[in-house]
KOLVEXBA-133246 format. One record per residue (C-alpha): residue in one letter; x, y, z. Coordinates in steps of 0.02 Angstrom, whole numbers. Example, Ala and Ser with C-alpha at 12.3 -4.5 7.8 and 13.67 -1.06 7.14 Angstrom:
! residues 2
{r->a&c1->615&c2->-225&c3->390}
{r->s&c1->684&c2->-53&c3->357}
This chain:
! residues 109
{r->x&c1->3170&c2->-2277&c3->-1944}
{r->x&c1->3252&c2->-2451&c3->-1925}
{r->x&c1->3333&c2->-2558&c3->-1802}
{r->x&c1->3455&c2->-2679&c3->-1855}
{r->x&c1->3453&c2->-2791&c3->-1696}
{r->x&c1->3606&c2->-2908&c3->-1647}
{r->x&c1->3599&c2->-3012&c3->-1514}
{r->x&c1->3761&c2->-3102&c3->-1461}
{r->x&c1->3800&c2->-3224&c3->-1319}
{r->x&c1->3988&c2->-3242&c3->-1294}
{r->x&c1->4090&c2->-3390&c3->-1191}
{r->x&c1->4166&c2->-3332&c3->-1052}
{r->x&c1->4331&c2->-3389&c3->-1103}
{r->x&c1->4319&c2->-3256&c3->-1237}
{r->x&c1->4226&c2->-3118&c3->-1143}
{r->x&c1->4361&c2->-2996&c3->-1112}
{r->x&c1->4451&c2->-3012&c3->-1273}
{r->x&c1->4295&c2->-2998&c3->-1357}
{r->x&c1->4206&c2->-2835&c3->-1264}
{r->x&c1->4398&c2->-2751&c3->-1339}
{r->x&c1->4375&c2->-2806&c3->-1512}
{r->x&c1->4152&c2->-2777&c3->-1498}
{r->x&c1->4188&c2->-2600&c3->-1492}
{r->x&c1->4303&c2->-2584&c3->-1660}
{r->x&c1->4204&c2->-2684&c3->-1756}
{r->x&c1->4033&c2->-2570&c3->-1705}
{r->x&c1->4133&c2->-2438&c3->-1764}
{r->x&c1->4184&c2->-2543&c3->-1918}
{r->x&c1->4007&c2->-2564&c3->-1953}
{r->x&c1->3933&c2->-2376&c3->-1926}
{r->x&c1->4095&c2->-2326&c3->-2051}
{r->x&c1->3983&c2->-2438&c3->-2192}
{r->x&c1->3878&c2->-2262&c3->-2200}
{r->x&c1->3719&c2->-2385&c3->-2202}
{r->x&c1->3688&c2->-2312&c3->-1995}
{r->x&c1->3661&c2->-2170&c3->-1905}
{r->x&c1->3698&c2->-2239&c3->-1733}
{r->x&c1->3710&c2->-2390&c3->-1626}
{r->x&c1->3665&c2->-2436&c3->-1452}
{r->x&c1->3758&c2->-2575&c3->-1360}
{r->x&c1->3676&c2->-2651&c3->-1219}
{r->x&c1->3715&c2->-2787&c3->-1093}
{r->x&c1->3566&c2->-2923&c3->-1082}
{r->x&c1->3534&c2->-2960&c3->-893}
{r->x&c1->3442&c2->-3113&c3->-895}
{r->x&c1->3566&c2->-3236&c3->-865}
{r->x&c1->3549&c2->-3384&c3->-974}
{r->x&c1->3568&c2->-3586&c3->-956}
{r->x&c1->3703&c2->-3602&c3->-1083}
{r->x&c1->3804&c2->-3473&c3->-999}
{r->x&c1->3911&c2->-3346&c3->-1060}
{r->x&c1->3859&c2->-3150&c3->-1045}
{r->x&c1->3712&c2->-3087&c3->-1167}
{r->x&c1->3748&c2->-2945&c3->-1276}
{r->x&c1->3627&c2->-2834&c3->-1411}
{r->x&c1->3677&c2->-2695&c3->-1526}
{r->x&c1->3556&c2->-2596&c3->-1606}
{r->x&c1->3621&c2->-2508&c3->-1749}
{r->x&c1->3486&c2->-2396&c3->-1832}
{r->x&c1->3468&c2->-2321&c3->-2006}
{r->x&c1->3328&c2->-2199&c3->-2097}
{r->x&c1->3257&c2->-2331&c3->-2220}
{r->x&c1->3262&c2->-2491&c3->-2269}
{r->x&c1->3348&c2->-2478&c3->-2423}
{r->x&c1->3488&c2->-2460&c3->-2325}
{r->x&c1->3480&c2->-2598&c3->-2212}
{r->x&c1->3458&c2->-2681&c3->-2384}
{r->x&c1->3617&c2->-2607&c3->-2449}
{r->x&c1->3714&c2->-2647&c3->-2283}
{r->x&c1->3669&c2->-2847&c3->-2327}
{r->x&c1->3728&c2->-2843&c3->-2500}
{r->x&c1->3885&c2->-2731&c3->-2489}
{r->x&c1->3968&c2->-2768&c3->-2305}
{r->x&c1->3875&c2->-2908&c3->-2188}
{r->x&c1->3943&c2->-3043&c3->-2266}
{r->x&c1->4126&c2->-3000&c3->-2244}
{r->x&c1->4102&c2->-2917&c3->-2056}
{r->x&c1->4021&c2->-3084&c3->-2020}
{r->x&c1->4158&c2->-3186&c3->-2053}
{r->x&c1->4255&c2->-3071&c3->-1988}
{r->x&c1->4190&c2->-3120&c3->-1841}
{r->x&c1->4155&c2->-3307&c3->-1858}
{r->x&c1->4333&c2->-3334&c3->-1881}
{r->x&c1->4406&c2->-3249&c3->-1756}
{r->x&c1->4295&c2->-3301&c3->-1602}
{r->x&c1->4193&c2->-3462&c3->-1705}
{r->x&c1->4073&c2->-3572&c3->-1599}
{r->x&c1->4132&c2->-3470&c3->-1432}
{r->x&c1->4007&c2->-3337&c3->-1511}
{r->x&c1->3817&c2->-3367&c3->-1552}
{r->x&c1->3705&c2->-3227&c3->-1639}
{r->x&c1->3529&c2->-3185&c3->-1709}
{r->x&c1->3487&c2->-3038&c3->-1798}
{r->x&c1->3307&c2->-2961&c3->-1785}
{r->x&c1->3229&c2->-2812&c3->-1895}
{r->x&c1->3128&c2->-2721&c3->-1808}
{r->x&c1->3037&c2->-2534&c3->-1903}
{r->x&c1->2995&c2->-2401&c3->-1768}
{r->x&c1->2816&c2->-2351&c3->-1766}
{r->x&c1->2825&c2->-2195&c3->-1634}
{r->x&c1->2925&c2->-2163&c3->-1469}
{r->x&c1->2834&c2->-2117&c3->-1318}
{r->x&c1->2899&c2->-1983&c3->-1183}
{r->x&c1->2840&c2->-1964&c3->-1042}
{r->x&c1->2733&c2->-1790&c3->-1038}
{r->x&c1->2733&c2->-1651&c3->-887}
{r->x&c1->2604&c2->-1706&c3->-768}
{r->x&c1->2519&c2->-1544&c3->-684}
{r->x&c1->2432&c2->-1537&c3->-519}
């Protein structure tokens, strides 16, 4: 399994509009059929440019396609983006494979 990681901090001038539109355009991407799910999670560390801290973690069965999701749709759901919140948004993406979850196992006494 594989994470597709995005990590977005967003102005606060643009924070409410923004957590509206986040939610279409997750859908928007999970409708590419690349990913089975996605995860969106506030960031709580507060940081010294300001703004509010975002990730989504979108994840999909192999790499192939994560491969297929660059080449067919992250080009135009980026600029999707860029152009309707530009330099009031800042991302990084991060790959990231899953080796093995852990669960916590009945503990007897």
């Amino acid at each position: 399994m594989y994470i597709y990681n995005v990590t977005i901090n967003i102005d606060d001038a643009v924070h409410e509009e923004w957590l509206t539109w986040i939610e279409s355009h997750i859908l928007e991407v999970l409708n590419t059929g690349k990913f089975t799910s996605a995860k969106f999670t506030q960031v709580l560390i507060e940081e010294e440019m300001g703004g509010k801290t975002y990730s989504i973690q979108y994840t999909t069965e192999t790499k192939e396609d994560l491969e297929r999701y660059y080449q067919e749709n992250a080009e135009s759901l980026r600029l999707k983006s860029i152009k309707k919140f530009g330099d009031k948004m800042l991302t990084f993406r991060t790959e990231l494979k899953l080796i093995r979850e852990f669960y916590p196992t009945a503990v007897s006494n």
